[in-house]
N, C-alpha and C positions, 0 to 999 in steps of 0.2 A: 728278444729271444724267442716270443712263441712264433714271429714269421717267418725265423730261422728254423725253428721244427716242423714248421707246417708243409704236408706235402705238396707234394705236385698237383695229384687231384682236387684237395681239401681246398686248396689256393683257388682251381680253375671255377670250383664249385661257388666257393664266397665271390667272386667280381662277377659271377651268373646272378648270385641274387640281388648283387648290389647295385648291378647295369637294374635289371627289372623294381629295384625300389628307385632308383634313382629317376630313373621315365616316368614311374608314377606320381615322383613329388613334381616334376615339371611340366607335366598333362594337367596335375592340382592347378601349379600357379596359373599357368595359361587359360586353365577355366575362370579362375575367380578372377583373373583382370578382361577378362573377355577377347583374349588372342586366340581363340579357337573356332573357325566357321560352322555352323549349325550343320551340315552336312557331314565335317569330319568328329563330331560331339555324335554323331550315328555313328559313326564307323567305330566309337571306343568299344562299346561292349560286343560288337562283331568281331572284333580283332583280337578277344580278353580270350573268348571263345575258339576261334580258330590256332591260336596259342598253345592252348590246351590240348586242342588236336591235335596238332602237329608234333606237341614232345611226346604226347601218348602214341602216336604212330612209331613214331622215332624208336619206344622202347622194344616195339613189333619188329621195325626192318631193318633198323640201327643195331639194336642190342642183342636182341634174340635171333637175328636176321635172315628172318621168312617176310616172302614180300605177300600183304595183304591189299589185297583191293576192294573192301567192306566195309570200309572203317566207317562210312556214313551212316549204314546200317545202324552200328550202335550209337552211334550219334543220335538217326530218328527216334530209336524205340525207348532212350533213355529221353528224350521231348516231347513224346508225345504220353508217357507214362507221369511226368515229371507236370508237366502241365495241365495234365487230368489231376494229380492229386494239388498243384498251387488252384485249380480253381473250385476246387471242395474248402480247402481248405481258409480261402478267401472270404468266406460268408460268415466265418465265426472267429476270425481274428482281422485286427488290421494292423498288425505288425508283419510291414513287408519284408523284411529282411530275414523276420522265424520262416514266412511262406517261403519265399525262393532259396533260404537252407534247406528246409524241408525238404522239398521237392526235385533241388539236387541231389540231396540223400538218396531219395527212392528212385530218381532215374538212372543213377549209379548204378543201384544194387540191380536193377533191372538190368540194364544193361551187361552188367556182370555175369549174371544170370543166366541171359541171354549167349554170352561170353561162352561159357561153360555147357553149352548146349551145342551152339557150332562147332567148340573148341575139339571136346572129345572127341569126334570121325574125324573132324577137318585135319587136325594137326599132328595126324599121322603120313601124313601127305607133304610136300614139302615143293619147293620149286614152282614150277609156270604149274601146275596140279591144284595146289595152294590158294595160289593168285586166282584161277579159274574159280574155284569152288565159293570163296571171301567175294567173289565178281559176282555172282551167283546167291549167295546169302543176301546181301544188299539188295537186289531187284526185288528178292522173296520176300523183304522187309517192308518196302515199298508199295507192292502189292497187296500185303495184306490192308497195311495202313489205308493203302487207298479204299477197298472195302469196308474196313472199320467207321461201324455205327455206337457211336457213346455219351449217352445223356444222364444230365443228373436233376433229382427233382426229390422232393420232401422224403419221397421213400428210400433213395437213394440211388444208384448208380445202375444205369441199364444198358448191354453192351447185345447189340447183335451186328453179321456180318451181310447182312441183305437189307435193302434200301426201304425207308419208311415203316419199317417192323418196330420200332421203338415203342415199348408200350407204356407210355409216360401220363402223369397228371399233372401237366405245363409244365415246370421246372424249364432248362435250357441242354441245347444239343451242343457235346465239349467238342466229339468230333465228329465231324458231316461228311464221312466219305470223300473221293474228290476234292472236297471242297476244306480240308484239311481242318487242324484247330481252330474256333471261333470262340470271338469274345476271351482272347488271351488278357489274364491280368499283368500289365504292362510294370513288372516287378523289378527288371533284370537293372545293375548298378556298374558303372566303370569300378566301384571299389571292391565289391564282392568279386569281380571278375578278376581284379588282380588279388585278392584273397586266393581263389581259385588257382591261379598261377602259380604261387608259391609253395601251396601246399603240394601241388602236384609233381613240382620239381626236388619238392623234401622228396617224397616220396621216392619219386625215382631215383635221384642219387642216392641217399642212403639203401634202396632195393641194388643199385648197380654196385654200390662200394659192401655188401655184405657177402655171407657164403654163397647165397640163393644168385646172386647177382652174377660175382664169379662161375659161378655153373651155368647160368646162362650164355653166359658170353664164350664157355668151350663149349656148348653144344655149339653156338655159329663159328666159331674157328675151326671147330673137328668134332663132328658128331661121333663118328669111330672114336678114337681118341676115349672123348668123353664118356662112351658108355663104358669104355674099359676097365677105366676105374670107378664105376660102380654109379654113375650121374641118370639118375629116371629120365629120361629125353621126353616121355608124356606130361611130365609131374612138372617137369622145368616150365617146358614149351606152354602149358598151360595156365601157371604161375603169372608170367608175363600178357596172356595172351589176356588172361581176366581182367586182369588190372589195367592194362591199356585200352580194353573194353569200355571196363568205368567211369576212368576219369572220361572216355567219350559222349558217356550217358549223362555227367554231370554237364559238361561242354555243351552238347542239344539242350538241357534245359534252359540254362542259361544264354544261347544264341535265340530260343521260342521267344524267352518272356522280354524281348525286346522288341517283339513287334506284335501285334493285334491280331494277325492271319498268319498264319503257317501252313503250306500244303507238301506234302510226301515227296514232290519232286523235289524242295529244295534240299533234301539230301539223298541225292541218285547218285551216277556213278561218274558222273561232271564232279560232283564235291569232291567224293574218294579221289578223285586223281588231282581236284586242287591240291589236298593235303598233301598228297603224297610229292607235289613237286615242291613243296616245302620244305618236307624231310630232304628230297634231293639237293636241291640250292642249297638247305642249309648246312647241310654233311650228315650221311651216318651216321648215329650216335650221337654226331653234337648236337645237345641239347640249345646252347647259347645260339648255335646259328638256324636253329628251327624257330626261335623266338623272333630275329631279327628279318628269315625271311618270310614268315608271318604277316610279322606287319607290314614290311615296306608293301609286299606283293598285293596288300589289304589297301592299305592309302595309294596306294600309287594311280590305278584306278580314278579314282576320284579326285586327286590331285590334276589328271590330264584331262579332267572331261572337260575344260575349258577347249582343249583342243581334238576337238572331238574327230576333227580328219585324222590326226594321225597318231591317235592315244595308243590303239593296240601295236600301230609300229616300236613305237617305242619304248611300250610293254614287253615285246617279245626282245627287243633288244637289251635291256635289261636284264631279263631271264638267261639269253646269250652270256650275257658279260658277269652275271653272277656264278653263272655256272664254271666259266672261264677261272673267276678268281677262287671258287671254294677249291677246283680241283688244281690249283697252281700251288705245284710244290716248292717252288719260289719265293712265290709271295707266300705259302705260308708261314715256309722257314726264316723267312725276313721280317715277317709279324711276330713270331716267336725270339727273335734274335731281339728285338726290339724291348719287347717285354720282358727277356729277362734281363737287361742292360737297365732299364726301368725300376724293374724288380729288387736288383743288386745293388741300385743308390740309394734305393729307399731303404734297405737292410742295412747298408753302411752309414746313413746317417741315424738310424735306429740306435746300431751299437756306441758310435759315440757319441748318444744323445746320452744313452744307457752308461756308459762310463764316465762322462762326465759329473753324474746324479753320484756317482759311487766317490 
C-alpha cells in the first residue's frame, strides 16, 4: 500500500538514489575482485566530483533557470581554500577522512560565500547578460589564483599576491602562483565521493519538493507571474544560486585531493562548458540524467584511447546521439510507458501478496 500512496516525484526520486547506491556496490565488487583497470580506478573520484557538478549546475539552469557560465569558478576557489586548510590540517591529525570532511566543509562555505558575492549584482541580470558576467567571474577567479602566493610554516599561514614576497621561516609554499597547489595530501576516496552525491541530491530534491523550491521553479516559468503574488525574485534566485555554489566548492575539494598538483587552468571556462553539456545531455532539471551523462561522458574518454585515431569522432557522435535521445519525445514517452507498465505489475503483485497475508 505505501507504493500505491507514493507520488510520482517521491517514486522518480527513490530509483535516483537507488540507480546511485546500486553503481556504487558494483564499482565495490569490481574493485575487490580486481575487474577494474588502474586507469578507470583514476577516473572514480573525478567522475564522484564532476557529479556533483553537474546536478549543482542543474539546480542554476534546470531549476531556477538562469544559464551560468562560472560554475568552475566556485569549483576552484572552494579547492583551492579547501586544500590550503586539508594541508594545515594534515600535520596534526592522520585521520584522512576527518581532513577531507573538513576541508570540504570550508571550501563549501567559501564557495558559498563567494556565491553570495557575485550572486547579489549578478542576479539581477538575467539572459545572455547573466551568462556574460558568470563568463567573466570564472576568468576573475582564475586570475586571481594564478597570482596567489600561500605558504604555511610554524607561525602559520602567509598569503601575498606578488611573486617571492613570502616571508617565511622554511615551512612549505600551498600555493605557488602559476604553478598552482603543491604537495596536495592525496586524501580524496570513491566512498566519500559517493557520500558527497547523495547528500547533494537529498538536498536538492527535498530544496525542489518544499515551498522555497516551488517558488523557484515559478520564477523560471513566469518571473511576472511570480512577483505577483508576492515571490522575492532576489531572495529565491539567490537561495539557489548559493547552494549550487557550494556543493561546487565541495566538488573542487574533492576533485584537488586526488591528485598531487592542481593549477587554475584546470578549472577555466573549457570546465564551465564541460559541465554544462552535462546538464544539457542530461535534461533540464533531470537530476538522474546529469548523473548518467556525467559519467559515461567521464569514461568514455578513456574507454577509446585505445583507439586513439578516432576516439574524439566517436566522442562527438555520442554526444550527437545523446542529445538526439534526451530530447526524443518518443522515446521519452515510450520509456515512461514502459515504466509505468513496470510499475503497475509490481503494485499488482504487491496487493495480492498483501491479500493473500490478510
Amino acid at each position: 500500500m505505501k507504493l500505491k500512496t507514493m507520488n510520482k516525484t517521491t517514486r522518480s526520486n527513490m530509483i535516483t538514489y537507488a540507480m546511485v547506491i546500486i553503481a556504487f556496490v558494483i564499482v565495490q565488487i569490481m574493485l575487490g575482485t580486481g575487474n577494474i583497470s588502474s586507469r578507470l580506478q583514476g577516473q572514480l573520484v573525478p567522475i564522484c566530483a564532476y557529479i556533483v557538478m553537474a546536478i549543482s549546475l542543474n539546480l542554476t539552469v534546470g531549476v531556477l533557470g538562469e544559464l551560468s557560465l562560472g560554475h568552475a569558478g566556485f569549483m576552484s576557489a572552494g579547492a583551492f581554500s579547501g586544500i590550503v586548510v586539508a594541508s594545515c590540517l594534515s600535520q596534526n591529525t592522520s585521520n584522512e577522512i576527518l581532513v577531507l570532511v573538513l576541508s570540504m566543509l570550508v571550501g563549501g562555505v567559501v564557495a558559498a560565500i563567494v556565491g553570495v558575492i557575485v550572486g547579489v549584482p549578478v542576479l539581477r541580470l538575467s539572459g545572455d547578460y547573466l551568462a556574460i558576467v558568470t563568463l567573466a567571474f570564472g576568468e576573475i577567479i582564475k586570475g586571481i589564483v594564478n597570482n596567489l602566493y600561500v605558504g604555511l610554516d610554524g607561525s602559520g599561514l602567509h598569503i601575498s599576491l606578488i611573486k617571492n614576497t613570502l616571508q617565511m621561516d622554511g615551512g612549505k609554499v600551498l600555493i605557488n602562483g602559476p604553478m598552482g597547489l603543491t604537495g596536495i595530501p592525496r586524501i580524496a576516496s570513491f566512498t566519500v565521493g559517493f557520500i558527497l552525491i547523495m547528500v547533494c541530491l537529498f538536498v536538492i530534491f527535498n530544496l525542489v519538493n518544499s515551498k522555497s523550491g516551488r517558488a523557484i521553479m515559478a520564477l523560471r516559468d513566469n518571473k511576472i507571474a511570480a512577483q505577483s503574488v508576492g515571490i522575492n525574485i532576489t531572495n529565491y534566485k539567490l537561495m539557489a544560486f548559493v547552494i549550487s555554489a557550494a556543493m561546487a566548492g565541495m566538488a573542487g575539494v574533492l576533485f584537488a585531493a586526488n591528485f598531487s598538483t592542481v593549477v587554475a587552468s584546470k578549472f577555466d571556462f573549457n570546465t564551465s562548458i564541460l559541465i554544462l553539456v552535462f546538464v544539457v545531455l542530461g535534461g533540464l532539471g533531470n537530476m538522474r540524467g546529469s548523473i548518467i551523462a556525467a559519467t559515461v561522458l567521464t569514461v568514455l574518454p578513456e574507454v577509446l584511447r585505445s583507439f586513439s585515431d578516432y576516439r574524439m569522432l566517436v566522442y562527438a557522435v555520442v554526444l550527437i546521439v545523446m542529445m538526439l535521445a534526451t530530447n526524443n519525445p518518443t522515446l521519452k514517452n515510450g520509456l515512461n510507458l514502459a515504466w509505468s507498465k513496470i510499475a503497475g505489475l509490481f503494485r499488482k503483485n504487491t496487493e495480492k501478496g498483501e491479500q493473500a497475508n490478510v
